[in-house]
C-alpha positions, 0 to 999 in steps of 0.5 A: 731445423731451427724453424722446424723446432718453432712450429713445434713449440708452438703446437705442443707448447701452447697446450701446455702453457694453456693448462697451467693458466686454466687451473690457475683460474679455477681455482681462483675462490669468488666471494659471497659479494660476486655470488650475490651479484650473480643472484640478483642478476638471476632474480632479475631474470626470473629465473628464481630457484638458481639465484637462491642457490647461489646466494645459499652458496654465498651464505656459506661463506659469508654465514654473516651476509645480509644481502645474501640472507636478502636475496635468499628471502626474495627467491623464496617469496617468488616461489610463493615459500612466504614461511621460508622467506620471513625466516630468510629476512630475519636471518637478513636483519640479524646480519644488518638490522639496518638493512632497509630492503630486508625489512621490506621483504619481510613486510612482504613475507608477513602479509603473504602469511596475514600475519598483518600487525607483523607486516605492518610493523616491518613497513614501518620500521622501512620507512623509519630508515628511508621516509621516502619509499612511496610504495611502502605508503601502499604496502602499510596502508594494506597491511592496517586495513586487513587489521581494520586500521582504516584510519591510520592505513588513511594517514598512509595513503595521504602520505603516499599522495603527498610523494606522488600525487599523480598516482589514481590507484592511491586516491582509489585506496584512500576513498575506500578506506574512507569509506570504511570511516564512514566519511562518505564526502571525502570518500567521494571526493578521493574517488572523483580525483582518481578517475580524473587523474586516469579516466580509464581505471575501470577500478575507479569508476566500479568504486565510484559507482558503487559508493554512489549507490550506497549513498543514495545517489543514483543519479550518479552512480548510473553514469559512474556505472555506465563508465565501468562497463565501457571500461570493463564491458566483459565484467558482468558486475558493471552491468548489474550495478549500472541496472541496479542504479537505473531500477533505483530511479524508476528508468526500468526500460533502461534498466532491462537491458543492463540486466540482460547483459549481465546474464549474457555473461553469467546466466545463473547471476541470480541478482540480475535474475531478481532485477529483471524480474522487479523491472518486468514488474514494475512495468506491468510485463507481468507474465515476464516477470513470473518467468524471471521469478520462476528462475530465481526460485528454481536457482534459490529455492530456499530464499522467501523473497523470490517465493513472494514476488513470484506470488505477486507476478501471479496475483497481477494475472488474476492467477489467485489458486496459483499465487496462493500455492506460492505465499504458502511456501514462502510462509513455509521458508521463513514462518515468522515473516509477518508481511508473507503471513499478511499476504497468505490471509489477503489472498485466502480472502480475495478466494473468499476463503475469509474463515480461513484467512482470519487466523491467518492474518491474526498470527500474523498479527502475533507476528508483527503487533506493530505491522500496521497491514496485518490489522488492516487485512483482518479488519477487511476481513472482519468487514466482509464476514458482516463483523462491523464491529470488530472491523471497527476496533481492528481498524482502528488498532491499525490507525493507531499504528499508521494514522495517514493508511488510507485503506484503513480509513476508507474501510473503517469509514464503510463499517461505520456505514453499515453500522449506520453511524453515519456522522462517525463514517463521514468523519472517518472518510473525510480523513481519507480524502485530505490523503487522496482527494479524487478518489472515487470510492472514498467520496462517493461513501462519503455523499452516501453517508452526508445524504443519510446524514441529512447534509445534504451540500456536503453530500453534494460535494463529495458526490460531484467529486466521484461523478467527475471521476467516474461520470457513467457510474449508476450509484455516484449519479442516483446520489448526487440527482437525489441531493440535487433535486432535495436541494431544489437544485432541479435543472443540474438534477435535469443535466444527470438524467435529462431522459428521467425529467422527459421520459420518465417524468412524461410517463410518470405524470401520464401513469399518474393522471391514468391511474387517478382518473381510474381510481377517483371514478371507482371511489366517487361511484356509489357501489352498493353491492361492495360491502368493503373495499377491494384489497387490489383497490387499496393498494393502487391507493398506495402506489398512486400515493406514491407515484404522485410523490415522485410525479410532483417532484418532476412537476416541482423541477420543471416550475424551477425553470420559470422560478418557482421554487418548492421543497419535496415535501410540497409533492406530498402534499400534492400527492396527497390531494386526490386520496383525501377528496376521495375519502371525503366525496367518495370512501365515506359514502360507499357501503363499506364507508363507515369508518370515514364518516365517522371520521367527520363525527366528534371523538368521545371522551373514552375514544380520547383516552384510548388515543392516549394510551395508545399514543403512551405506548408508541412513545414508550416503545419507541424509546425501548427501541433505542434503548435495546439498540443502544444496549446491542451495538453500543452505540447511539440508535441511528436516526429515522433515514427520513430525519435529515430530510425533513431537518432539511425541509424544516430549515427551507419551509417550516410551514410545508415541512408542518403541514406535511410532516405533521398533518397531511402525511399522517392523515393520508396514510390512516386514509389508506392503511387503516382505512382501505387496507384495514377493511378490505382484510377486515371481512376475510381475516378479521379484525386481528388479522386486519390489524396485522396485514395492514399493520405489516403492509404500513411497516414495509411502505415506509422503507426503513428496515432497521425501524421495520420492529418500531413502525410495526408497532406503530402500525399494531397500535393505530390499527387497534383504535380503529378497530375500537373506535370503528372510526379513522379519528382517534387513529388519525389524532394519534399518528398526527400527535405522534409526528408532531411530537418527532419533528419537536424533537428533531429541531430541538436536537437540531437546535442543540447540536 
């Protein structure tokens, strides 16, 4: 029974004794600081909504428990409530104002609500109280750089290196903050030490890179850039800035496939898009580069430039209507653009649309009165519109802006050109090659204009230089054999055009002597029934004349060989033979032959004084002539084209140079324009019309159309005499007088200059 009664005690009495020890246990209050224990283990699970109900249970009864208002705060950050978890700091701080971990939550609280000056403050105020908390260096160095504060966020960063300086995020921070303080060495040196402290932070690397970039130096922003994508080779960016890199240094096939990469990875990247297409460009892929603008423009249809390098991917196609379309509209986008506004006038122009692109052009000029392009283009313009002038003064508004614009003084060297200027166009041209010595337009016009100058071993300078470039062009190799064989130089003359001495000299000499043979047996046969000479007849005169110019000359280049040596000038006067004898043994005796007789007879008085006047008024027309020119272009009247020949001759052989110039030229051609042109008109047209055909025939044999008016003239006057005269005489006198008077002139100006 006994035993009995145990088991029952046990079994009924364990329950009731365990019912007083459970209620004695819950009911035994926890304090705020277990609550708190108990919250900062839930923080520390993650589990953020239960510790902030256990430490709001533990402010209920400690209303003056900082931990607890601490911890509070914490969970309230966590659940991204930054408004609620400043005020929970604060609460924390008024509890404890020493409470270091509050004010970090509340630093923390401030920056979530960028309320910067307010967090850095509570950063300060941490490490006022513990100068040791590393992470609080970061925190505040944020904080002051949200505000701009680059340089007091700087002495935060070096004050967190000093306390770990093994940390690569702190020197990525410290170069971009100084960065910012535009101490771009330090800059580089701060980034340089994060990536060696961890080579694998792409963050470093794309900093790096980037600063690099903006520095200037691409070399090593590449290799930075080539790290980053390594590192990152899904961030589109590394490719783009590492393609960005390459383009800056010219390694454009390098550079394309960087670009295309980064649009592997982001298609409508429109930066990489203008990239790839620049590089195209830049390596003459021209239709690629049109279909990576086109893209471009299709992405951003509003942005100018993409309009205007789509317009040069076309132009470089030779696709001018099209690209025109296109510079249109980029003028349209951006109107006040003075460089589109060129482009717009230039294109219109290669259209051969000039009257069009001149306002162009000249607005934008209005544009830009400084973008020195914008008057070259229009000078071009004025140029092709024969407004040499104008071309001239616009030319020279764009060289006042850009002294070294090399188009601008090939082109203003060309107007003088055709302005006949030709010392101004040499001067201006010369300027030009010191830019671009071998170029091969510049120095031909410059032969071209020396060798309408006179100067003739400066001719040949430039000459030589443009056939060298271009050794099958026509005009560079007809100037420079031209300069050659002036010069006597006639066996380099033979190495241009060694066909011309064999063939051409052969068939001139055998064209001459054939011609001659003919002639000379018609003039020296007495011919009764002619009763003047045959129009046709005289003009074989002249052309024998003239080709036993150019057959002596051949003849003269091949004596060189054997060394003999004779000006140009000599094959006149050879040339020149068998007309005179002609006249003398064979005109003057013929039917129609009274003139040339007479020729033989002494002048009278009156004849002289008619010779005089006639003599006055070529002189005094000669110099209205000048004068009128001078008065119309404002500028001196360019010399004859025949001046600087016989300048040159002068100074080689005075005697030929007299004996041509002065007698034997002008006796030759009264020979054949007033005595056989003048009479084979005379019987037809009369004596005015003779005067005037053989005037005119006088005016076009010499080849000079600017002194076409003076040589006409000329021509009017000495045919008057001799229809006065009935004699070649007076005329003769006149021409031989009025040559001398010229070649005085000519070396007295020589002498001077």
């Amino acid at each position: 029974m006994r035993f009995l009664s145990h088991i029952l005690w046990v079994c009924l009495g364990l329950p009731l004794l365990a019912g007083p020890v459970r209620a004695q246990a819950v009911a035994e209050p926890a304090t705020a600081g277990d609550l708190v224990r108990q919250g900062r283990q839930e923080l520390d699970a993650g589990h953020w909504a239960a510790a902030g109900d256990l430490f709001r249970t533990a402010e209920g009864l400690d209303s003056n428990c900082a931990a607890a208002f601490a911890g509070e705060g914490r969970s309230l950050y966590e659940r991204q409530r930054p408004a609620e978890s400043v005020a929970a700091y604060v609460r924390a701080l008024a509890a404890d104002p020493g409470y270091t971990n509050a004010y970090a939550g509340l630093g923390r609280g401030h920056f979530a609500l960028k309320e910067y000056p307010a967090a850095a403050a509570a950063f300060r105020k941490y490490l006022t109280l513990k100068p040791d908390g590393e992470w609080a260096y970061e925190a505040l160095y944020d904080s002051l750089a949200r505000q701009g504060l680059y340089r007091e966020g700087a002495a935060a960063l070096r004050q967190a290196i000093a306390r770990n300086p093994r940390q690569a995020e702190y020197y990525i921070q410290l170069g971009w903050c100084l960065k910012n303080l535009n101490e771009e060495k330090a800059a580089v040196a701060a980034l340089e030490q994060a990536c060696t402290l961890d080579p694998q932070n792409a963050e470093g690397w794309r900093r790096l890179g980037t600063l690099y970039y903006e520095a200037g130096d691409f070399n090593r922003a590449v290799a930075a850039c080539r790290r980053w994508a390594e590192r990152s080779p899904m961030e589109p960016e590394a490719h783009f800035w590492l393609g960005q890199g390459l383009f800056q240094l010219q390694r454009y096939v390098e550079a394309l496939p960087a670009y295309e990469q980064t649009l592997a990875l982001v298609p409508q990247h429109t930066n990489a898009i203008y990239g790839l297409g620049a590089s195209c460009f830049r390596l003459k892929q021209y239709p690629e580069a049109e279909t990576a603008f086109r893209k471009f423009v299709a992405l951003r249809p509003g942005e100018a430039d993409g309009q205007y390098w789509l317009y040069e991917a076309l132009i470089q196609q030779g696709q001018l209507t099209k690209g025109l379309e296109v510079i249109r509209q980029a003028t349209v986008l951006n109107p006040t653009n003075a460089y589109y506004m060129t482009q717009l006038g230039w294109c219109l122009n290669q259209l051969n649309r000039t009257a069009e692109a001149v306002p162009v052009l000249q607005r934008a000029v209005a544009l830009d009165p400084q973008y020195p392009d914008a008057r070259l283009y229009l000078g071009i313009c004025h140029y092709d519109r024969d407004d040499y002038q104008d071309s001239v003064s616009t030319l020279k508004q764009c060289l006042a802006l850009q002294g070294t614009n090399f188009d601008a003084l090939y082109w203003l060297g060309l107007s003088y050109y055709e302005l006949h200027h030709y010392a101004d166009a040499a001067e201006w041209l010369q300027k030009a090659i010191e830019i671009q010595p071998k170029n091969f337009g510049v120095n031909l016009w410059r032969g071209l204009c020396l060798l309408r100058a006179g100067n003739y071993p400066g001719a040949t300078a430039n000459l030589e230089v443009a056939h060298s470039v271009k050794p099958g062009d026509g005009a560079a190799r007809t100037a420079l054999f031209i300069c050659k064989v002036i010069l006597g130089q006639y066996w380099p003359a033979y190495e241009i055009y060694p066909a011309l001495f064999f063939f051409g000299g052969g068939a001139l000499l055998a064209g001459y002597l054939t011609v001659m043979t003919v002639l000379m047996r018609r003039s020296l046969r007495v011919r009764p029934e002619a009763t003047a000479p045959g129009f046709f007849f005289s003009i074989w005169w002249l052309a024998l004349f003239i080709e036993g110019e150019l057959a002596f000359i051949l003849i003269l280049a091949a004596l060189t060989l054997v060394g003999v040596h004779e000006t140009p000038l000599t094959a006149v006067i050879l040339a020149a033979v068998p007309i005179l004898y002609a006249a003398v043994k064979g005109f003057s005796r013929q039917p129609w032959g009274g003139p040339f007789a007479a020729t033989l007879q002494p002048v009278s008085l009156r004849m002289l004084g008619w010779a005089a006047l006639a003599l006055v008024v070529l002189e005094v027309a000669d110099a209205g002539f000048m004068q009128l020119m001078t008065l119309v272009t404002h500028h001196p009247a360019p010399a004859q084209e025949t001046v600087p020949f016989i300048q040159f001759a002068w100074h080689t052989n005075p005697v030929t140079a007299f004996l041509a110039v002065v007698l034997v030229a002008p006796v030759t051609e009264e020979v054949i324009f007033r005595g056989l042109i003048f009479g084979a008109v005379e019987g037809r047209l009369g004596r005015w019309g003779a005067i005037g055909v053989s005037a005119l025939v006088f005016a076009a044999a010499h080849f000079q159309v600017l002194y076409f008016v003076p040589l006409l003239i000329c021509g009017v006057a000495l045919g008057w005499l001799r229809a006065k005269s009935g004699s070649l005489a007076p005329s003769m006198l006149v021409h031989c007088v009025n040559n001398g008077i010229s070649l005085a002139g000519i070396m007295l100006f020589d002498k001077a200059s």
